[in-house]
C-alpha positions as CSV (number, residue, x, y, z in Angstrom):
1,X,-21.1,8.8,-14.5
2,X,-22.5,6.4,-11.6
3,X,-24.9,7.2,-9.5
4,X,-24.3,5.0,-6.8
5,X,-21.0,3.1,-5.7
6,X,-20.2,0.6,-3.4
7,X,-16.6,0.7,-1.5
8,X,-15.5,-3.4,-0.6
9,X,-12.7,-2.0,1.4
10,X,-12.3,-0.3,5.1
11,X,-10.2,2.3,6.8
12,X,-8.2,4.4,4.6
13,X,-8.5,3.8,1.6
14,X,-12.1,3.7,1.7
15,X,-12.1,7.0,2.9
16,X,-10.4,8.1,0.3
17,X,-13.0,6.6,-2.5
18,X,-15.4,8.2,-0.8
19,X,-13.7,11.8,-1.2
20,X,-13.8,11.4,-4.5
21,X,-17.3,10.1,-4.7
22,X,-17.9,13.6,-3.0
23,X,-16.3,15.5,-5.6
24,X,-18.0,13.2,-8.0
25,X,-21.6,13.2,-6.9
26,X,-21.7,9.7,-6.3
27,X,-23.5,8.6,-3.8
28,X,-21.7,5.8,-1.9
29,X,-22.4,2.8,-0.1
30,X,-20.1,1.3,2.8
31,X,-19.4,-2.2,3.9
32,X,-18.3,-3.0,7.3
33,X,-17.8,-6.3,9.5
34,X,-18.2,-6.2,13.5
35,X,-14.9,-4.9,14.0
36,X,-15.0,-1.8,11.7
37,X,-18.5,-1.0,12.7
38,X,-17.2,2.5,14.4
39,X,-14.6,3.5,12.1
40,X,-14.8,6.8,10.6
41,X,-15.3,5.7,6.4
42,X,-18.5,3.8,8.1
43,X,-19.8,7.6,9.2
44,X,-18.5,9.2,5.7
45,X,-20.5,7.0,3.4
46,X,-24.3,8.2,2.7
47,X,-25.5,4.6,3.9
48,X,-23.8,1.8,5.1
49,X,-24.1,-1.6,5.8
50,X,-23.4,-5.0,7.4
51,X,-21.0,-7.1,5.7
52,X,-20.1,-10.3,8.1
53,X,-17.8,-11.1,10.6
54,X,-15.0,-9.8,11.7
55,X,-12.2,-12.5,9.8
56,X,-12.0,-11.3,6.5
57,X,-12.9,-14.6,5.0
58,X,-16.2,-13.7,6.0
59,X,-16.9,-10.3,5.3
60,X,-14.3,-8.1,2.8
61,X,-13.2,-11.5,1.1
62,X,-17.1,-12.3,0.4
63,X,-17.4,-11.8,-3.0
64,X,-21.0,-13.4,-3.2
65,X,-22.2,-11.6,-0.5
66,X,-20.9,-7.8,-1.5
67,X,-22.6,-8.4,-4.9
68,X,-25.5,-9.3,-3.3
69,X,-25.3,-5.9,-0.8
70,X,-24.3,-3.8,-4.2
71,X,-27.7,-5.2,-6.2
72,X,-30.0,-4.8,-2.8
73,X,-29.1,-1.4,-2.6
74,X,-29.1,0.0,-6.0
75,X,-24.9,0.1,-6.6
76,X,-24.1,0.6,-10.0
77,X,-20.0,0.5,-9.8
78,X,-18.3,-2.0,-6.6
79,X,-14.8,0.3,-6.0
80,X,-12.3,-3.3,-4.5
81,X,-9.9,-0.5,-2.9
82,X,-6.8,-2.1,-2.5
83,X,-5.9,-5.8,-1.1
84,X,-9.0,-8.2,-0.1
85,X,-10.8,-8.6,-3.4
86,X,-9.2,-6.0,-5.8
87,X,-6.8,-8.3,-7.6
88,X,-9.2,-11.1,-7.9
89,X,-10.0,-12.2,-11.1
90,X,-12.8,-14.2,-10.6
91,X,-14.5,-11.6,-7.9
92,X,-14.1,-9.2,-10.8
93,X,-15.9,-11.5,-13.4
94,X,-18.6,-12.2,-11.0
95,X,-19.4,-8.0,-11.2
96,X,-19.4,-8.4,-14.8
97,X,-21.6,-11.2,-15.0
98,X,-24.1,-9.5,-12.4
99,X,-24.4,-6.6,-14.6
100,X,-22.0,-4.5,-12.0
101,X,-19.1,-2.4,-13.0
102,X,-15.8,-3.3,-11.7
103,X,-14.0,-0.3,-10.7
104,X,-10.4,-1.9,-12.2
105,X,-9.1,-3.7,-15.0
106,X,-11.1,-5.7,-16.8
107,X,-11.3,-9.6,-15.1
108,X,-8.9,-10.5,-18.4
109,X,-6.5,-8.3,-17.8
110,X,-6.2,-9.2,-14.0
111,X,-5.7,-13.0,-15.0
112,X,-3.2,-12.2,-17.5
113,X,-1.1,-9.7,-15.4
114,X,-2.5,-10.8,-11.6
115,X,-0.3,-14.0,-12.2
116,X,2.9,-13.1,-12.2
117,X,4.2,-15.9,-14.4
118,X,1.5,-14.8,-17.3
119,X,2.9,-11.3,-16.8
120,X,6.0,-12.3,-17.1
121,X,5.2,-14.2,-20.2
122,X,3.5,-11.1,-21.6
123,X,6.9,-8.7,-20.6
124,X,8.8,-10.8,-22.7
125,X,6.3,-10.3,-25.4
126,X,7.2,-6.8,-25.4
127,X,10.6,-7.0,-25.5
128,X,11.2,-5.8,-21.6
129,X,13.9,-7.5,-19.6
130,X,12.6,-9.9,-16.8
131,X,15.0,-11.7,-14.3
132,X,15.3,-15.4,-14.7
133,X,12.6,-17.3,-13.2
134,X,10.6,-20.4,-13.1
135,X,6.9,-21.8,-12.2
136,X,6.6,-24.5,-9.4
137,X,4.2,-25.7,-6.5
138,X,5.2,-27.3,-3.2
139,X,4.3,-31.1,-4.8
140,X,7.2,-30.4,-7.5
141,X,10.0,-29.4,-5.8
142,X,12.1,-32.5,-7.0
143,X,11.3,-31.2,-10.2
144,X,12.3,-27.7,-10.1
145,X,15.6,-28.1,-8.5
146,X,17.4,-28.6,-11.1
147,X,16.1,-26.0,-13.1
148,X,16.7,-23.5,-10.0
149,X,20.4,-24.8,-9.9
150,X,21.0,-23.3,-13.3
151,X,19.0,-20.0,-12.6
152,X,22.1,-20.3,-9.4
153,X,21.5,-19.2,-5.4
154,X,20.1,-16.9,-4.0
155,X,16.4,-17.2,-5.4
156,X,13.3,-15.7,-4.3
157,X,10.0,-17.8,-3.7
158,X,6.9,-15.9,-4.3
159,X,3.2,-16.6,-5.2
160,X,2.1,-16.5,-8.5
161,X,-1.2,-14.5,-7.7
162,X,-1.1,-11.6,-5.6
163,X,1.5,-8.8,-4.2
164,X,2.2,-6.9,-1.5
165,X,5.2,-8.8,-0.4
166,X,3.3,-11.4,0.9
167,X,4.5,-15.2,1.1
168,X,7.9,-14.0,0.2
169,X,10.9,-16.2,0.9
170,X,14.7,-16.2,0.1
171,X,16.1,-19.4,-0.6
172,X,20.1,-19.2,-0.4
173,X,21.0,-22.9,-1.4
174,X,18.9,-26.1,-1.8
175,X,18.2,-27.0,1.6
176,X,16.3,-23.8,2.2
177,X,14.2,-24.2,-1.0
178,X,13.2,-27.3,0.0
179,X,11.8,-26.3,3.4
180,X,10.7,-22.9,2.2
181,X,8.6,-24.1,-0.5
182,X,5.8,-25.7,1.2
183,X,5.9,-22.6,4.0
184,X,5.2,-20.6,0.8
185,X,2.8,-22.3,-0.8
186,X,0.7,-22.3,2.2
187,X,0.8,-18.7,3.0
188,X,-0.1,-18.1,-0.7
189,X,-3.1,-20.2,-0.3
190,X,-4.1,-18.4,2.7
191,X,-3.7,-14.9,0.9
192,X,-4.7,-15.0,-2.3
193,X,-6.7,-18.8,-2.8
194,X,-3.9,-20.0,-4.8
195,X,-1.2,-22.6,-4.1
196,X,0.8,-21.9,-6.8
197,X,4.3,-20.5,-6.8
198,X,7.6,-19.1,-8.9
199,X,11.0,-18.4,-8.0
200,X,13.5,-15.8,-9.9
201,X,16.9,-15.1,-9.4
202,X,17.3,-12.9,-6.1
203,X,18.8,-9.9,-7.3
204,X,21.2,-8.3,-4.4
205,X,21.0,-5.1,-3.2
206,X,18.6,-3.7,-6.1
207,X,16.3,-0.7,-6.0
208,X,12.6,-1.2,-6.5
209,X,10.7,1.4,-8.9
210,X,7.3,1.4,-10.1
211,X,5.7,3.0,-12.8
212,X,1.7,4.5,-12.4
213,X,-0.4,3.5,-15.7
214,X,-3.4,4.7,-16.3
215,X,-5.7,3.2,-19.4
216,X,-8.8,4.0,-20.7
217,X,-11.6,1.8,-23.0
218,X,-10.4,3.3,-25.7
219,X,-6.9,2.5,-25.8
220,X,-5.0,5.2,-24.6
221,X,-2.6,4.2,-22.4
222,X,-0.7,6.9,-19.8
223,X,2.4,6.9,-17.6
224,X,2.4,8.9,-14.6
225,X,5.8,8.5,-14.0
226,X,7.4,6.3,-11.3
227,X,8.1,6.4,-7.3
228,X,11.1,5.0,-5.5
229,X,9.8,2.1,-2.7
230,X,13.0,0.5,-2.1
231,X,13.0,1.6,1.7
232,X,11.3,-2.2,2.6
233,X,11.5,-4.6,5.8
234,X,10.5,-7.7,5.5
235,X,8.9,-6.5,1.3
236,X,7.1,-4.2,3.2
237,X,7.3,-0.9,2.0
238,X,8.2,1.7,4.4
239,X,9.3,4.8,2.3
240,X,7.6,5.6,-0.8
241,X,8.5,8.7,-2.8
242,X,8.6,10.5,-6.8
243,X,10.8,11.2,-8.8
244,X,13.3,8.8,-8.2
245,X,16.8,10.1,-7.6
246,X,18.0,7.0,-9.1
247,X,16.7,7.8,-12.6
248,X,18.4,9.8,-15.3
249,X,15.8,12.3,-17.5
250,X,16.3,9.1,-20.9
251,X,16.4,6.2,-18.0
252,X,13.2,7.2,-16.9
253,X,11.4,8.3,-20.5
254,X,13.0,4.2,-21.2
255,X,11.4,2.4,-17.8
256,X,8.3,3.8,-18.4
257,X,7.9,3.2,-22.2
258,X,8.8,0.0,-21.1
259,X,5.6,-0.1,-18.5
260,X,3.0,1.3,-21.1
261,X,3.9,-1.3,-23.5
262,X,3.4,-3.8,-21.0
263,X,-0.1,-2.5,-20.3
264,X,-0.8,-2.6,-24.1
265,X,-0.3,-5.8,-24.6
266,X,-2.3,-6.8,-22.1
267,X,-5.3,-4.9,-23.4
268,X,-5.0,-3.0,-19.4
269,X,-7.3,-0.3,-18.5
270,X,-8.0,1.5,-15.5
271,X,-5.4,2.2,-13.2
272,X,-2.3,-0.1,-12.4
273,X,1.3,0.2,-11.7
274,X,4.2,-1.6,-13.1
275,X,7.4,-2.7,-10.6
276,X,10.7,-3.2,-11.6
277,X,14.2,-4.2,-9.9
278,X,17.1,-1.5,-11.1
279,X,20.3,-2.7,-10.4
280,X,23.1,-0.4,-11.5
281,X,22.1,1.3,-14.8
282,X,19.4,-1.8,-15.8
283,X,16.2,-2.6,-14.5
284,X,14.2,-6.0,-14.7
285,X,10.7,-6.6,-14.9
286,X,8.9,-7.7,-11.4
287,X,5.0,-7.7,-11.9
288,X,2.3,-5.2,-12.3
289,X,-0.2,-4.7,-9.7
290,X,-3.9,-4.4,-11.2
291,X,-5.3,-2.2,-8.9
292,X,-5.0,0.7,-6.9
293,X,-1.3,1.4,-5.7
294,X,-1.4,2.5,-1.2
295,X,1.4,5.0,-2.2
296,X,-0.9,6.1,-5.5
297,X,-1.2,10.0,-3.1
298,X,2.7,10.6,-4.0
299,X,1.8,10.2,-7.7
300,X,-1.3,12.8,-7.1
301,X,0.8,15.3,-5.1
302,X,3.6,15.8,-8.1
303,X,1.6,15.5,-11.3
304,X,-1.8,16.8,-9.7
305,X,-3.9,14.2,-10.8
306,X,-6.8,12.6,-9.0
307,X,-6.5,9.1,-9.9
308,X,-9.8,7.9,-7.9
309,X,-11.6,10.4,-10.0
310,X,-9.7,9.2,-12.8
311,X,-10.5,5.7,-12.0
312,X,-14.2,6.1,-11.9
313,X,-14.4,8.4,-15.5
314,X,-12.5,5.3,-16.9
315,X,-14.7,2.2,-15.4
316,X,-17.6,5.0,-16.6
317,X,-16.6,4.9,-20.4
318,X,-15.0,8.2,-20.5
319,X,-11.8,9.0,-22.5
320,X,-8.7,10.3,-20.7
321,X,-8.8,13.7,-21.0
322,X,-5.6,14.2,-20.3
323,X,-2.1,13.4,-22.7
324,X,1.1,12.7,-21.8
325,X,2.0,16.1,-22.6
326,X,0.3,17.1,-20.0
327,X,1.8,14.9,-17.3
328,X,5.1,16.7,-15.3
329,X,6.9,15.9,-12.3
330,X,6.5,19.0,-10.3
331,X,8.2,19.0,-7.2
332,X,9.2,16.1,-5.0
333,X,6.8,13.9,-2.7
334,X,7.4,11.5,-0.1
335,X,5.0,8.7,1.6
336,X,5.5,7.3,5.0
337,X,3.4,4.2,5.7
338,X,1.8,4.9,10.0
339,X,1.4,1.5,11.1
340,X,0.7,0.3,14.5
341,X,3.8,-1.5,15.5
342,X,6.3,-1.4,17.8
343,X,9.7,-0.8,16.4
344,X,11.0,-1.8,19.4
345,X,9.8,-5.3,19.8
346,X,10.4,-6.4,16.4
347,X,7.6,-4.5,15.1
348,X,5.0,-6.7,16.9
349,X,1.5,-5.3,16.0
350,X,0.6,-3.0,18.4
351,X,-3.3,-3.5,19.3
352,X,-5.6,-1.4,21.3
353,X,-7.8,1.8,21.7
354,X,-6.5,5.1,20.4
355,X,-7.0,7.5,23.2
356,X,-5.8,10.6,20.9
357,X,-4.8,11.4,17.9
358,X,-3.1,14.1,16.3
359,X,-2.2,14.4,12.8
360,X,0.0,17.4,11.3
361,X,-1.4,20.4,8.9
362,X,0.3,22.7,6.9
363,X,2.2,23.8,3.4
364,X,2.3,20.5,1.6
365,X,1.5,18.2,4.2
366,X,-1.1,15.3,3.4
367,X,-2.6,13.2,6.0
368,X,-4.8,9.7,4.9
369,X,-5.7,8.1,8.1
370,X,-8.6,5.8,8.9
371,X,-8.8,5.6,12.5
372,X,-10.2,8.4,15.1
373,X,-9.9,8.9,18.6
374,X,-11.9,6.2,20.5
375,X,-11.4,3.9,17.7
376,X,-9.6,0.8,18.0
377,X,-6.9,-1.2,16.1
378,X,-8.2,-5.1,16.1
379,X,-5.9,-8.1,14.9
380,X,-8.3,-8.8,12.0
381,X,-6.4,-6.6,9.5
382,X,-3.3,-5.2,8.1
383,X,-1.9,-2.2,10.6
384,X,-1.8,0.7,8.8
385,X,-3.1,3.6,10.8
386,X,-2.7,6.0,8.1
387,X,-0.6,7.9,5.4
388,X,1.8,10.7,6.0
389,X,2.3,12.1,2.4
390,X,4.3,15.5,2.1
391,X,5.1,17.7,-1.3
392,X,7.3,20.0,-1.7
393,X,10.0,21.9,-4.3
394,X,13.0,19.5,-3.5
395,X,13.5,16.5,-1.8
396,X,15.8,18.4,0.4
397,X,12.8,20.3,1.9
398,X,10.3,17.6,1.8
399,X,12.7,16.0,4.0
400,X,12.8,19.0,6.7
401,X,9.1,19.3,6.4
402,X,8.7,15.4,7.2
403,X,10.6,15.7,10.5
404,X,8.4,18.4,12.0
405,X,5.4,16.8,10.6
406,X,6.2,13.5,12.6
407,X,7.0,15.4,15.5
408,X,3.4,16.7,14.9
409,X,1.8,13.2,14.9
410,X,0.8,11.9,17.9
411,X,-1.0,8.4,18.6
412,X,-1.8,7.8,22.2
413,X,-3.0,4.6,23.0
414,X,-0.8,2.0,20.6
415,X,2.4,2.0,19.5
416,X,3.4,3.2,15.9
417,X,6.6,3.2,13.5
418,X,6.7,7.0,14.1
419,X,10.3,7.0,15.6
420,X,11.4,4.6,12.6
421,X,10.8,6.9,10.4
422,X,12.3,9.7,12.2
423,X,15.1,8.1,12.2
424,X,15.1,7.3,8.4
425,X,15.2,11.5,7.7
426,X,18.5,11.9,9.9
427,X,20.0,8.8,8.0
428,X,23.0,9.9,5.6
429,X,22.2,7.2,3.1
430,X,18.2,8.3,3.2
431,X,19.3,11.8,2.9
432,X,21.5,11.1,-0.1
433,X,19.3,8.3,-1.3
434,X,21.4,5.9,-1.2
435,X,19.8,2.9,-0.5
436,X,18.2,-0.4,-2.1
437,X,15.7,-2.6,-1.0
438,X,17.8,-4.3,1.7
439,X,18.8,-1.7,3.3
440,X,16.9,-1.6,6.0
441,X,17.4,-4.8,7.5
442,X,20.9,-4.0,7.2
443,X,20.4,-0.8,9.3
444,X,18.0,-1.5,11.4
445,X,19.7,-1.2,14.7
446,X,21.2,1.6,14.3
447,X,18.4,3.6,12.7
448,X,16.4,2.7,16.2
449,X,19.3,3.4,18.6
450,X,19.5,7.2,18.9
451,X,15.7,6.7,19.4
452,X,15.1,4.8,22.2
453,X,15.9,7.3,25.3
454,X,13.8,9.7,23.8
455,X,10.9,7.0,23.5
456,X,11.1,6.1,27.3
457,X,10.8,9.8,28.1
458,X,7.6,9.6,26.0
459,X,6.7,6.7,27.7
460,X,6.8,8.3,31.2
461,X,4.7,11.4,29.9
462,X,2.1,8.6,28.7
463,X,2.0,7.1,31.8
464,X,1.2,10.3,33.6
465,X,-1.6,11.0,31.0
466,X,-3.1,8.0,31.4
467,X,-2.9,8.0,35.3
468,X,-4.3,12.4,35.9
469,X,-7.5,11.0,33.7
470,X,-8.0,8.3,35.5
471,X,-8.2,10.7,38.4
472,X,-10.0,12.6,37.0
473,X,-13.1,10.1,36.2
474,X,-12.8,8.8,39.2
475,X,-13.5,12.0,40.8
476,X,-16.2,12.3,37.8
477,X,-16.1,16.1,37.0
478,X,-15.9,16.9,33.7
479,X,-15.0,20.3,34.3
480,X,-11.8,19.5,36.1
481,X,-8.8,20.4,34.7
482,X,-6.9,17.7,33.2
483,X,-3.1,16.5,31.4
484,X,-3.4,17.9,27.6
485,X,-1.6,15.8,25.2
486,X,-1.8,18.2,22.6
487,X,-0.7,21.8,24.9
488,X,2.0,20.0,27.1
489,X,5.2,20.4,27.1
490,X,5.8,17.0,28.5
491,X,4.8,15.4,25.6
492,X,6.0,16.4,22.4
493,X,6.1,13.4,20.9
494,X,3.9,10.5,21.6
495,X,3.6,7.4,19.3
């Protein structure tokens, strides 16, 4: 096992590498740039150090420059997290080359499945269904028209390198492609380095489920059975959750067969996750995501596996000690993604210094956050205050548990998508789970409306929070007593 590892990630999810460093006994190194240099994974890590700029260009997209932090100070293993570097090939080849261990798939595996037209060329291979599709860039467009007609509108534009929904576009006819295409080929450039594009048939209303690998050296290759993230806006997952209701006991023993073959013949190891598009009782190939999923807790919370830890024994050279035998759903889990946005305005980020927090505790309940109180959310990165994950014996219960545990979280200081997804566990088609990935956007409004009288009571209370400490500085005792977010009963539920 490594003595030493280096986290090239922030918030979060670096956090959370360094928990299992903990349980490890890895000693762990931390990166930051100017904006991060107070966040709590900063404290957490035995040492940390000075990575660049704030901009990510310059700091946790510096592959060159975290190499050169991971030799200086004795880093054995570089942990990418998830996002910035951790599905890039060539950042992963430079680790192998400078005699570092890329905690991930191997920098062959990543080309090969990290473009989503060579994994789509390598599903084939293995006799899994993919949904039409076609390779393009923006110079090409007269080219690929025709060959979109026959694929037939709506079509969905989307970088070959990459994932998290970014750089995403539907085109519904012609006209639309044509203007989307250079849109999208820019904002992949800007994302992932890479101009170039596909577009497959748009598949309406379909679910989205993904399936958890997990490979080692050695050639065993795991499933750790799927979640359900078809609660999106905008590809943005909102909702994430395991077992899927969606999936008969042979439907999902099929879709994930269909992800570990995938992952063999692409010589995969380490931990990934396959995503499909289900629509009725079939599912298509998507793309598989070499790296570390955000929802990867609801896979941990129903089969009990660490997969950070697992991650690490594999990128060590240790076989999987564990079968497939071994692997059960127990329970259900649910994910809710804490982002600072307002709901309200379009879910404009919502920047600025977290005067409290207060996250929820109790049976089941699993809190991932990577901001403090004092902290602040800056516009360099993605808005993701933290992860609400909660377990339980049914997804009836989980449900119930979820609404007094967002009840229970309180952010002071920005606002978050809290009431959003309060709303989402009084919705009937939630409840039932009945959704797709559009759904959503078709709901939208009326998911927010019951909310929004409640959220300018909240409001108010803030306001009176805010103004009784500024008293109370200005008369500068300390002792003085003072509005309590967490004991009042005029604020049970700031956001």
């Amino acid at each position: 096992m490594f003595k030493k590892v280096l986290i090239a990630n922030r918030g979060e999810i670096a956090l959370r590498v360094i928990r299992a460093c903990k349980k490890l006994g890895i000693a762990t190194i931390a990166v930051f740039s100017d904006a991060d240099a107070h966040l709590p994974f900063v404290k957490a890590a035995d040492e940390s150090h000075y990575l660049g700029p704030s901009p990510a260009a310059d700091s946790y997209l510096n592959g060159p420059r975290i190499i050169e932090l991971a030799q200086r100070h004795g880093a054995e293993a570089i942990h990418p997290g998830y996002g910035f570097l951790s599905e890039n090939p060539d950042f992963a080849e430079l680790c192998e080359k400078s005699g570092i261990v890329f905690v991930g798939p191997p920098s062959a595996a990543i080309r090969k499945l990290g473009d989503k037209r060579a994994a789509k060329a390598i599903a084939q291979q293995a006799n899994v269904p993919v949904t039409p599709w076609v390779e393009c860039t923006a110079a090409d467009v007269d080219k690929v028209v025709p060959a979109v007609a026959k694929i037939g509108y709506p079509v969905l534009i989307k970088p070959a390198a990459g994932g998290g929904g970014k750089g995403m576009h539907r085109a519904n006819d012609e006209a639309s492609l044509r203007e989307l295409l250079p849109r999208a080929a820019r904002e992949a450039k800007a994302a992932f380095g890479k101009d170039a594009l596909l577009i497959e048939k748009f598949l309406v209303n379909p679910r989205h489920i993904e399936v958890q690998l997990l490979a080692d050296k050695h050639g065993t290759v795991l499933h750790l059975f799927e979640r359900e993230c078809s609660l999106q806006r905008r590809n943005q997952k909102l909702l994430e959750e395991s077992p899927s209701i969606a999936l008969t006991p042979d439907q999902r023993e099929r879709i994930c067969g269909d992800a570990v073959r995938i992952a063999k013949a692409a010589g995969y190891h380490n931990a990934g996750t396959c995503e499909f598009l289900m629509t009725g009782d079939s599912w298509y190939f998507c793309e598989v995501n070499t790296r570390l999923q955000v929802e990867h807790p609801v896979t941990e919370m129903i089969t009990g596996v660490d997969l950070v830890e697992q991650q690490f024994r594999v990128a060590s050279g240790e076989k999987l000690a564990i079968k497939q035998t071994d692997l059960k759903q127990n329970g259900h889990a649910i994910e809710l993604r804490i982002n600072s946005e307002d709901p309200f305005a379009d879910f404009m980020p919502s920047l600025g210094y977290i005067e409290a927090l207060q996250v929820p505790e109790g049976e089941g309940i699993r809190v991932d956050a990577g901001y403090a109180v004092g902290d602040s959310v800056t516009p360099f990165y993605d808005s993701l205050i933290g992860k609400l994950i909660v377990h339980g014996k049914t997804r009836a219960e989980v449900i119930e548990r979820l609404k007094v545990a967002l009840k229970e979280f309180v952010v002071v200081g920005v606002a978050t998508t809290v009431p959003l997804h309060l709303a989402f566990m009084d919705d009937p088609g939630v409840r039932k789970g009945d959704f797709h990935i559009q759904y959503v956007e078709a709901r939208l409004k009326d998911l927010l409306k019951r909310e929004r009288e409640e959220d300018a009571a909240v409001l108010g209370a803030l306001m009176e929070y805010r103004r009784l400490n500024k008293i109370r500085e200005a008369q500068g005792r300390a002792g003085e007593s003072h509005f309590d977010p967490w004991s009042s009963s005029s604020l049970p539920r700031v956001r």
